[in-house]
C-alpha positions in Angstrom: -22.7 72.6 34.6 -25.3 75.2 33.1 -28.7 74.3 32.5 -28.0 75.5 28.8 -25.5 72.7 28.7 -27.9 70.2 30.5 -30.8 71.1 28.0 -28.5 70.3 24.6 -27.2 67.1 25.9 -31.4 66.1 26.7 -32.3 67.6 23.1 -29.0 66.0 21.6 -29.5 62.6 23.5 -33.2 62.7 22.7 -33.1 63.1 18.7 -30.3 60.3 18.9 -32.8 57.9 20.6 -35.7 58.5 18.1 -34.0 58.3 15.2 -33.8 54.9 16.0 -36.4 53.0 13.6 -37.4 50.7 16.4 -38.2 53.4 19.3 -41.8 54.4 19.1 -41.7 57.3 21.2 -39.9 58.6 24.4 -41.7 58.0 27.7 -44.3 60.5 28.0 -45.0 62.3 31.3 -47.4 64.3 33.2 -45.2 67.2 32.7 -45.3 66.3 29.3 -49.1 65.9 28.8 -49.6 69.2 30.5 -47.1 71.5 28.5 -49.1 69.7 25.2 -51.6 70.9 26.1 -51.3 74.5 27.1 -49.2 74.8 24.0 -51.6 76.7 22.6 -51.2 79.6 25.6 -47.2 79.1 25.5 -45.1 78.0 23.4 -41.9 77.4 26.0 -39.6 75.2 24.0 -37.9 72.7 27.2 -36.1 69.1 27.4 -38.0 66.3 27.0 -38.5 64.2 30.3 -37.9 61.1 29.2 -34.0 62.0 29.1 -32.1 63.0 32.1 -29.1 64.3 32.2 -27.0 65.0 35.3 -23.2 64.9 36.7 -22.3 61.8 38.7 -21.1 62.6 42.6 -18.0 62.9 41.5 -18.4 65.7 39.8 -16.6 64.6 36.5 -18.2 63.4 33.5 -22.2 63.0 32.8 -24.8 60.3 33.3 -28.1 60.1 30.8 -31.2 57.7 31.1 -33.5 57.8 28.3 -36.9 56.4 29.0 -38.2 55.3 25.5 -41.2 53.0 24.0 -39.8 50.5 21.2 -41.5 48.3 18.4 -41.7 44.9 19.4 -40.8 43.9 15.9 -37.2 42.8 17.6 -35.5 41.9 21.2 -36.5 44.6 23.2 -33.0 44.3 24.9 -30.9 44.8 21.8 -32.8 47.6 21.0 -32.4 49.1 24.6 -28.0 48.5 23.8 -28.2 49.6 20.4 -30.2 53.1 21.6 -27.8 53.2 24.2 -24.9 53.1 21.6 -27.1 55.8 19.6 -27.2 58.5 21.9 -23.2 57.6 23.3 -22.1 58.2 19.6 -24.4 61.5 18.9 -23.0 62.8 22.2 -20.2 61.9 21.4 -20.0 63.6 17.5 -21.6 66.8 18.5 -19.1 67.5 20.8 -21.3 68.2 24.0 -19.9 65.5 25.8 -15.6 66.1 26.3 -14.0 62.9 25.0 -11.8 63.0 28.1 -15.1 62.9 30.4 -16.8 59.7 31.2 -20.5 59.1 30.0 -22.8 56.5 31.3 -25.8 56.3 29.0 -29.0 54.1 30.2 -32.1 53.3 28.3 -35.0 52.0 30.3 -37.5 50.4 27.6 -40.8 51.9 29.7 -43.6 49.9 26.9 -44.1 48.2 24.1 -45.8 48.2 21.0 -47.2 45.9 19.0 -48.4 42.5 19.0 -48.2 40.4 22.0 -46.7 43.4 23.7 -45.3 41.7 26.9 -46.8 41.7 30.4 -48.1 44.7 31.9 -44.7 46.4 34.1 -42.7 44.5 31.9 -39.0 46.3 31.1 -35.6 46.0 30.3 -33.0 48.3 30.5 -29.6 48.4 28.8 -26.6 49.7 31.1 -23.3 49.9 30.3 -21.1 46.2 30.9 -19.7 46.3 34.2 
């Protein structure tokens, strides 16, 4: 696995989740924060965190988590399943992911926005049906 590889499955993944209308934003971290700003010194173009990507112990196929904040316009878990289904298509399509290799793609819903946004720590996460 190359970390070229690695880096256009996060981007891929990444642009699948937002596109969704009811994801706010992915997860933002300190690493995240930091690189914003000292943008303006350098302008190092790298994955977002809030998507990881990485090879399960067997060595064969890929596992992604997306870390995303959603609307709470509608049920935060059938957003976290239809995100999920998102960035398994896009993967999918663009051809990074072989369709011969197993993916396992999990969204963690990290916040929400809106009004009565849920309790503070509150989550849900969509994984694929066992």
């Amino acid at each position: 696995m190359t970390s070229a590889a690695v880096h256009e499955i996060q981007a891929a993944a990444a642009q699948a989740a937002l596109a969704h209308p009811q994801v706010a934003a992915l997860q933002p971290t300190l690493a995240d924060r930091l690189t914003a700003a000292a943008a303006s010194l350098h302008a190092a173009s790298r994955p977002p965190a809030a998507v990881r990507v990485h090879r399960p112990p067997t060595g064969t196929g890929w596992h992604v988590e997306v870390r995303c904040i959603v609307h709470r316009d509608r049920r935060i878990l059938d957003t976290a399943r239809q995100v999920r289904e998102s960035v398994r298509a896009a993967l999918t399509a663009t051809g990074f992911v072989n369709a011969a290799e197993s993916l396992t793609v999990t969204v963690t819903v990290t916040g929400v926005l809106g009004e009565g946004a849920g309790r503070p720590g509150e989550s849900a996460t969509a994984s694929p049906p066992s």
